[in-house]
N, C-alpha and C positions, 0 to 999 in steps of 0.2 A: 804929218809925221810927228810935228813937235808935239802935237794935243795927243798922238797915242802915247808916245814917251810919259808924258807927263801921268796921263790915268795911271799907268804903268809903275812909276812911284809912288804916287799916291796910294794905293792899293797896298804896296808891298810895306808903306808906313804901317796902314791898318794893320796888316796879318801880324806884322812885329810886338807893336805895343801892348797889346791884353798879357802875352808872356810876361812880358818885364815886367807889369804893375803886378801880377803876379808871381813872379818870384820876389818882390821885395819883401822882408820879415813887416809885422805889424807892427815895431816898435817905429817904422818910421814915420806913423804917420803922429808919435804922441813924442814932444823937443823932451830933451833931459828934465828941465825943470818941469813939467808938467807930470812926465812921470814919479818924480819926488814926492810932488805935492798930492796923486792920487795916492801915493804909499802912506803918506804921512794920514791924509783921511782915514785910512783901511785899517790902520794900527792907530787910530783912533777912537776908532767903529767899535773895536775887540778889546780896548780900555776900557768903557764904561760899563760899570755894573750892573749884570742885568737883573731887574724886580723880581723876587721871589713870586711863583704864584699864589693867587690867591685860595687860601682851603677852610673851608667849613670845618664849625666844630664838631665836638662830638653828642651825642645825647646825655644827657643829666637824666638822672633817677633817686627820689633818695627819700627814707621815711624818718619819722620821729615823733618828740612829744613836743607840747609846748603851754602856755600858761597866758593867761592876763585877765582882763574887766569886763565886761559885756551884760546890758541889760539893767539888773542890779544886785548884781555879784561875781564873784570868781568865776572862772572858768577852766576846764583841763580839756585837752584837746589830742587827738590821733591823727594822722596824716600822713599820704605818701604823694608825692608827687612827682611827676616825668615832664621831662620838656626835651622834644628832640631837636637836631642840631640846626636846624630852620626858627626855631624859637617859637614853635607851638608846642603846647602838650596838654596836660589835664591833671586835675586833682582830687582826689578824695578826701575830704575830711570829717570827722567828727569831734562835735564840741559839748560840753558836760557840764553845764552853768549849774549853780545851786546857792539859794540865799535864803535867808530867817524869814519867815511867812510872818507878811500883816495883820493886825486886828486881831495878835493873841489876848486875848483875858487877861487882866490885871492879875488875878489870881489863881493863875495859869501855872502850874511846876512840876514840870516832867522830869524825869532824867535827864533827857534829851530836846530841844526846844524842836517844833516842827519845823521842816523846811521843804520850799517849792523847788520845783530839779524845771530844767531844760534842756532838749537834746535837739541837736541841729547836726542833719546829715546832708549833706552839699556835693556833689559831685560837679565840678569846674571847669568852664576853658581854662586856659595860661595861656599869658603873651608875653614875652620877656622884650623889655624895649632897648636894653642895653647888647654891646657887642661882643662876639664872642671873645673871653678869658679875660673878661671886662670885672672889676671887683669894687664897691656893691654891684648888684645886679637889679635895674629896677624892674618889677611888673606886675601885672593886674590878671586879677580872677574874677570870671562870672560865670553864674550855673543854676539849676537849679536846686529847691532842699527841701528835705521833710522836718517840720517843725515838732516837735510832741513838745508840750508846756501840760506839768501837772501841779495842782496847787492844793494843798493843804487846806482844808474847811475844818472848824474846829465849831462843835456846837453844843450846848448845855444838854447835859442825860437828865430828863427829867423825873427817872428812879430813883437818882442819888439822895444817900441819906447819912450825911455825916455820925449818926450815933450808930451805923449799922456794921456789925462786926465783918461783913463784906468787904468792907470798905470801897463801895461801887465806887469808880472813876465820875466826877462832878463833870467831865467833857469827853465827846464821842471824835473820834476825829478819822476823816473820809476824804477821798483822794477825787478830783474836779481833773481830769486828764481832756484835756484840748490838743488836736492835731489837725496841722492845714499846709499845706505847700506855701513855700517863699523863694523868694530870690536874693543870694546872697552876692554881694559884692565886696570887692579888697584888694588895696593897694600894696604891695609888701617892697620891702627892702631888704637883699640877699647880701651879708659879706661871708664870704670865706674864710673861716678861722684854721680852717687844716684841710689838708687832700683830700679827707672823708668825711668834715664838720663843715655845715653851713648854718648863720644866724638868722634869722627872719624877722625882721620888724614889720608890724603892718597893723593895718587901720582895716576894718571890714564894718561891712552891717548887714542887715534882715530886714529885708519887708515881706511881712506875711499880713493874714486879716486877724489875727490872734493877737499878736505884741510882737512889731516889729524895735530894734533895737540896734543901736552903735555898740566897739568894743574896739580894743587894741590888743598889743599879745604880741610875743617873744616865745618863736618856735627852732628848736634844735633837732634839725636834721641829719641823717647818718646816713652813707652811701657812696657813690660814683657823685659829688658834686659840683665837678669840674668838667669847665667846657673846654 
């Protein structure tokens, strides 16, 4: 009799207790201070400042003129060139060398002295190594180009006759045109002088089988040239 009794309570503990533990609120199972100090973390959390994401630039484009040494004389140059916001892009350039032809005649007097041209058309990779809205800008070009080199030949007209009221010209002079593919390479340096002006310093060269050649040069370009 006493071991039914007993089952008898026992039982009626179980069916009570899961109620109770469920009706208590959640807060009892966290003491006061503990609830403090998760508040105090959480209004922590919501203090610190969050990192802006990060965002890519935009694309640059931008053409102009520009000028310097190469070979063995001046140069004037055209260009446009694109670099999109990954920091590839391409270039086109052309460049306009021109200097006093060798081996004129001591007794040589034209109006005008002869002179040899060179033309160098390059179309480029670009890689820009610097980050974006970064000022200079460093980066490098390679591509290929069409060389044309013409040169001045100057040669004695053997009709000429000083007493002749013609007065035939004593020298014939005829154009030596050489063209050959090369490859041009160049390191440049970008600053940003305005919204829309960019400077370029840079160092380039040519190797072709004709007359390959170093040069330097200061290019002004005009455009979208900010990243």
């Amino acid at each position: 009799m006493r071991t039914i009794i007993k089952f008898i309570v026992i039982t009626a503990l179980f069916s009570i207790m899961p109620h109770n533990i469920k009706a208590q609120p959640t807060t009892c199972f966290y003491p006061d201070g503990e609830s403090a100090s998760l508040k105090t973390f959480t209004e922590f959390q919501d203090s610190i400042p969050k990192s802006a994401p990060v965002t890519r630039g935009s694309d640059v484009i931008h053409g102009g003129i520009g000028f310097g040494y190469m070979m063995k004389g001046g140069y004037f140059n055209l260009k446009v060139k694109y670099v999109s916001q990954y920091h590839w892009g391409s270039s086109l350039d052309f460049k306009f060398c021109s200097w006093k032809t060798k081996n004129i005649p001591s007794d040589y007097s034209p109006l005008f002295y002869p002179r040899d041209e060179c033309l160098v058309v390059s179309l480029n990779l670009v890689k820009v190594f610097t980050g974006t809205g970064q000022s200079p800008r460093f980066s490098a070009e390679v591509g290929p180009s069409l060389v044309r080199i013409e040169n001045e030949i100057i040669t004695p007209n053997p009709d000429y006759d000083p007493n002749s009221i013609w007065h035939l010209s004593k020298y014939f002079r005829s154009d030596e045109v050489k063209q050959t593919l090369g490859l041009s390479m160049s390191l440049g340096t970008e600053i940003i002088a305005a919204p829309f002006i960019v400077l370029d310093f840079s160092v380039f060269a040519n190797i072709n089988s004709v007359a390959s050649f170093l040069g330097i040069g200061l290019y002004f370009g005009f455009g979208d040239v900010t990243d």
